[in-house]
N, C-alpha and C positions, 0 to 999 in steps of 0.2 A: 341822381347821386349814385356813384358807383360803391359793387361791393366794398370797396379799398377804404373809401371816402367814411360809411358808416362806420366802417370799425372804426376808423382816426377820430371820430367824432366820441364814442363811447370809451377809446382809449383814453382822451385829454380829459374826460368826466373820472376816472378811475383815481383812486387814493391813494397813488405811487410813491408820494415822498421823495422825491428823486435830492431835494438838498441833503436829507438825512442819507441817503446812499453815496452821496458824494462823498458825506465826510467820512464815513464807515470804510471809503476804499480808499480813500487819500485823496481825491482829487480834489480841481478846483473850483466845482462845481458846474461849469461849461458843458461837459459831456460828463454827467455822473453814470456809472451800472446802473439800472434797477432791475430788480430780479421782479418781473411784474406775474403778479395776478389777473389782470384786465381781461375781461372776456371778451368778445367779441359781438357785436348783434346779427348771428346768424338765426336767418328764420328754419322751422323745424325741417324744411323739405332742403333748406342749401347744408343744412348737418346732414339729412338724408344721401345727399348729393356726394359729399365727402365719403359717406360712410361707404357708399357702393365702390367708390371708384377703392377703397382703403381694403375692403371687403377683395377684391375684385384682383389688386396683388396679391393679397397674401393667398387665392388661390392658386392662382397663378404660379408664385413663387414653389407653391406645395408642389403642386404636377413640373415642377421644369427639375425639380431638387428629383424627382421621382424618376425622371426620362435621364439624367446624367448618375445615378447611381445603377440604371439599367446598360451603360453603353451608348442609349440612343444621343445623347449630345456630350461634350468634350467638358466644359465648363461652366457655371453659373454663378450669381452672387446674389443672394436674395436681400429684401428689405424687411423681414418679419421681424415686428418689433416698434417697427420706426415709422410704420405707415402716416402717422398723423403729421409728425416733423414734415415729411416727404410731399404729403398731398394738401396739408391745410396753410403750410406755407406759398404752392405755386398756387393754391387755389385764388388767393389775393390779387395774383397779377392777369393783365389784358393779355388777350391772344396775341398781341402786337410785343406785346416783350419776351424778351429773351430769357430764355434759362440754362444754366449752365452746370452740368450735372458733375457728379463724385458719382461713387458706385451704386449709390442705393436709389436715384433720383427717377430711373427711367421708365419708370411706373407714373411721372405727371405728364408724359406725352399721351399714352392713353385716357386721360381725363381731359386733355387738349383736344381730339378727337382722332391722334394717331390709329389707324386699322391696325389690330391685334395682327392677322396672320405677317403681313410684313416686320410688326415686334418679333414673333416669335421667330422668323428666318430668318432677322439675323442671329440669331444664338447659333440655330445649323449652319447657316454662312452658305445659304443654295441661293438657287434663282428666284427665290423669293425676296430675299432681303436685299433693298435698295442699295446697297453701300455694296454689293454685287461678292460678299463674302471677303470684304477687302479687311475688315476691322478685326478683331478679336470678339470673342461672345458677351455677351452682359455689355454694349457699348452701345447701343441704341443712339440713332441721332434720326433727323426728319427736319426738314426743311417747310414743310408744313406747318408744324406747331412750335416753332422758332425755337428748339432746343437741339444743343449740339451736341458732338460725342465726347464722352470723357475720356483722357489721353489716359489714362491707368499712374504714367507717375506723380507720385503723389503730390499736390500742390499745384501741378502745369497749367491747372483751367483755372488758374482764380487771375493770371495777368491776362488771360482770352478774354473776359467777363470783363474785366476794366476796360479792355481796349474796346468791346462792345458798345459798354455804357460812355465812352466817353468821344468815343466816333459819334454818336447819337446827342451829344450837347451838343459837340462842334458842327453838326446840320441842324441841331435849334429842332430835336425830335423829342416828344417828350417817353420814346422808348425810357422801358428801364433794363437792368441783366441783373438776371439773381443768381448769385454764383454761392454751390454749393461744396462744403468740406466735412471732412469726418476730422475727430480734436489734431489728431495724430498728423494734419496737415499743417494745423498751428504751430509745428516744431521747422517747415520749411522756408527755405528763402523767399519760395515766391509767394507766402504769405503774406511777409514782412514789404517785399516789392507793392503787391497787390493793395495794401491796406495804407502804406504810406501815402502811392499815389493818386489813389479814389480819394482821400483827405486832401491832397493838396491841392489838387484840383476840380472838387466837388462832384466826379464822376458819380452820376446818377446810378449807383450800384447799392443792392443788399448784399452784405455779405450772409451766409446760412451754415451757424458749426450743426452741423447732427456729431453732439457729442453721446456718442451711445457707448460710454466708457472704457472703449478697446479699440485700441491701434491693430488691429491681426492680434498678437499677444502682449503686446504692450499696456498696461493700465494708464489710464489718465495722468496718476499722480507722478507717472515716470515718465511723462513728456513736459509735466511744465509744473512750478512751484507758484504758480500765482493761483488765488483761492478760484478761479474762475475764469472762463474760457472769456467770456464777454468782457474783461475786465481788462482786457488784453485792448480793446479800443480804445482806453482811455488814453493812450501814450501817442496814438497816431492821431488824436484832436478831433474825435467821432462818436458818438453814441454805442453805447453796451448796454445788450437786453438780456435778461437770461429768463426762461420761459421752462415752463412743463412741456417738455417734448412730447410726450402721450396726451394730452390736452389737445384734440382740434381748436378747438376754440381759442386759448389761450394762445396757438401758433400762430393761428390767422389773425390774431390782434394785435401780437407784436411786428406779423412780416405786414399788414396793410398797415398799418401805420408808418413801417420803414419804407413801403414802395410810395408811399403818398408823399411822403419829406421826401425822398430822390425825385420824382418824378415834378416836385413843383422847386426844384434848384437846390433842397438842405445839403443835399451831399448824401455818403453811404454811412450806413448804418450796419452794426454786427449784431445778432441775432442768436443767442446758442440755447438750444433745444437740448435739455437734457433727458435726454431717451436710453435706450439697450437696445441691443442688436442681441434678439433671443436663441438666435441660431451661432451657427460658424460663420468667419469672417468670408468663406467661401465655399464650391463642393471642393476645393483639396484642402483645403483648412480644418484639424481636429481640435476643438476647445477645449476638451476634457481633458486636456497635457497643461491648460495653463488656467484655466480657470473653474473654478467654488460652485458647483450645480444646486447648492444651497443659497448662491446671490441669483441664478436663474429662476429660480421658482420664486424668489420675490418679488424680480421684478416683471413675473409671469402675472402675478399679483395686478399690477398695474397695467395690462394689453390693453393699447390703445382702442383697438376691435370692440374688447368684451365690456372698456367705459362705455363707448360711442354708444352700441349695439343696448345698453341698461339706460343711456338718457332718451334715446328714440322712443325706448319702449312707454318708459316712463309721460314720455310726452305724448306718448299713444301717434306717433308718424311711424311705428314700425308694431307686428307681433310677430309674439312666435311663429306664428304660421307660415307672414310673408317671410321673416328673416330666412325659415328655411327653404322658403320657395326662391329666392332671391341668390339662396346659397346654389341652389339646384341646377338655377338657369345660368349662374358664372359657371359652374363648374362644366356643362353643356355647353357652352360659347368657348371655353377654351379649348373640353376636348375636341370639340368640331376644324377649330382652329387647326390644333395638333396635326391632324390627322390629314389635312388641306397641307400643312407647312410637306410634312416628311413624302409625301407624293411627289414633290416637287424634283426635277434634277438639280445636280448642283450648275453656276455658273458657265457659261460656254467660257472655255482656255482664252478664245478671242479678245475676251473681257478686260485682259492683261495687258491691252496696249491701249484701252480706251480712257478718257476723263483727263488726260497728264498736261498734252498740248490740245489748241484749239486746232491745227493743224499737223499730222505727224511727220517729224524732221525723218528726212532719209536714211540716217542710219537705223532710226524704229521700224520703218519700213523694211527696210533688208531685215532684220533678225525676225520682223512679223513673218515675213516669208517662208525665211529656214523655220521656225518653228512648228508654220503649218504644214510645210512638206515634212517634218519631222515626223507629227500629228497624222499624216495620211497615211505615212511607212511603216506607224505603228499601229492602224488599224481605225483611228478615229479621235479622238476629242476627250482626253483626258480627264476633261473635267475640272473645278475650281472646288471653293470652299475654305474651310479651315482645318 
């Protein structure tokens, strides 16, 4: 039995009410919200597991905010806050499914078993980073652990993740895509696109709101008047979960349960995680122009981290000791990492005519020319990046 499968099993045991939530939101009972409780049966070393990899961003996160307020890189967008939404929802899915990330997601490809230092090159956009500098920073994609890059505008990846998941019926694959949004993407069209036609034609898709209460400056309550993000499925004829986003547990027992109904033909299912994003929406992003550092420290109150990090203990799978030995040695893998990335040169200029055609047409040819005899005139190789 797979991880996915347990949770579905301890989920349909759980005392959700689901008729009583129907009627409380209007429906017809088909697809009620339930705002669920349900935990999950995670054993103490797979909460472990989470916790490293959860641990393991927000390090992460700390030193990159740290290298872009020095100079050493251009931009960043960190997940602090949101870790559990992030990691104990892909945590549900097979290595063989897809994941389809918003900005804060690409921190589950290193738990897929993505190599850090090529994470970290693409933020410098050198010859480290696969995408050969071509992407913008914080856009992480890897062909390896089946997660693609987020296009930045807002909404664009959630008809990618349909088309994924529903390529994958039509070969009779039991792939799933779990395509993620922040609330503020629920105000776009191609939400509305994305949600209608995963319902209509049962596309084996999750859908994932990390609603972490802020659109960049925007509050929740000024993108949408409906009591609830996940309430928003009931109209497209789908299932709506609304879960503690700071809860691993509680994450991973609403997203395995949603990947187990897609994945055995129910259809997609919405899922929204209500979390905070305890930082800025990004490093150019200032909070303190639009929002209450008294709703921060509350829901400082409730880090995902500092829950996980108190049931481990409690369950004696983690102490003090390790927790900071554990801190010690992220914190050493990444500056190692660091320090491997920025040695690196950036991409050969060359790089700018490769990946388009499988053959290059002649006129690419002639301007590849002029540009290297340009390149020679000028003394050598310009260089790539961002």
């Amino acid at each position: 039995m797979t991880r996915a499968e347990k949770a579905v099993t301890k989920a349909k045991a759980a005392k959700q009410k689901p008729a009583a939530a129907a009627k409380k939101n209007g429906s017809n009972g088909s697809h009620p919200v339930v705002q669920t409780e349900a935990k999950a049966t995670l054993s103490t070393q797979q909460l472990l597991e989470i916790y490293r990899a959860m641990l393991r961003i927000r390090v992460l996160d700390e030193r990159m905010m740290t290298l872009q307020r020095q100079g050493r890189i251009g931009f960043y967008g960190t997940c602090s806050g949101q870790e559990a939404a992030t990691i104990a929802s892909t945590y549900a899915l097979r290595a063989s499914d897809w994941i389809v990330p918003a900005l804060r997601e690409a921190g589950a490809m290193l738990m897929r078993g993505f190599p850090l230092v090529p994470y970290i090159a693409q933020v410098f956009g050198n010859s480290g980073d696969l995408t050969k500098g071509r992407q913008m920073p914080s856009h992480q994609a890897g062909r390896s652990v089946n997660q693609v890059s987020w296009g930045s505008c807002i909404g664009s990846q959630l008809p990618h993740a349909v088309g994924i998941a529903f390529a994958a019926k039509l070969s009779k694959h039991d792939t799933v895509a779990m395509a993620f949004m922040g609330d503020g993407a629920t105000s776009s069209n191609d939400f509305h696109t994305s949600m209608n036609f995963a319902a209509v034609f049962k596309a084996p898709v999750v859908f994932v709101c990390q609603n972490n209460h802020w659109s960049i400056s925007i509050p929740t309550h000024r993108q949408t008047a409906s009591e609830s993000i996940a309430i928003k499925a009931v109209a497209y004829g789908m299932p709506g979960v609304k879960v503690d986003g700071n809860d691993p547990e509680a994450v991973y027992a609403a997203c395995a349960a949603a990947v187990e109904r897609a994945r055995r033909g129910g259809g997609p299912t919405l899922v929204e995680c209500e979390t905070y994003r305890m930082g800025a929406h990004s490093s150019s992003d200032d909070p303190t122009r639009y929002r209450d550092q008294a709703e921060v420290d509350r829901w400082k109150l409730r880090d995902p981290i500092d829950r996980t990090r108190a049931k481990l203990i409690k369950a004696k799978g983690l102490t003090e000791a390790s927790d900071t030995r554990l801190r010690a040695d992220l914190l050493s893998e990444i500056n190692a990492a660091i320090k491997e990335v920025e040695a690196l040169p950036n991409p050969p200029s060359s790089t700018l005519f490769e990946d388009v055609y499988a053959e290059l047409p002649w006129h690419l040819q002639q301007q590849q020319q002029e540009f290297e005899a340009a390149l020679k005139r000028a003394g050598g190789d310009l260089g790539g990046g961002h």
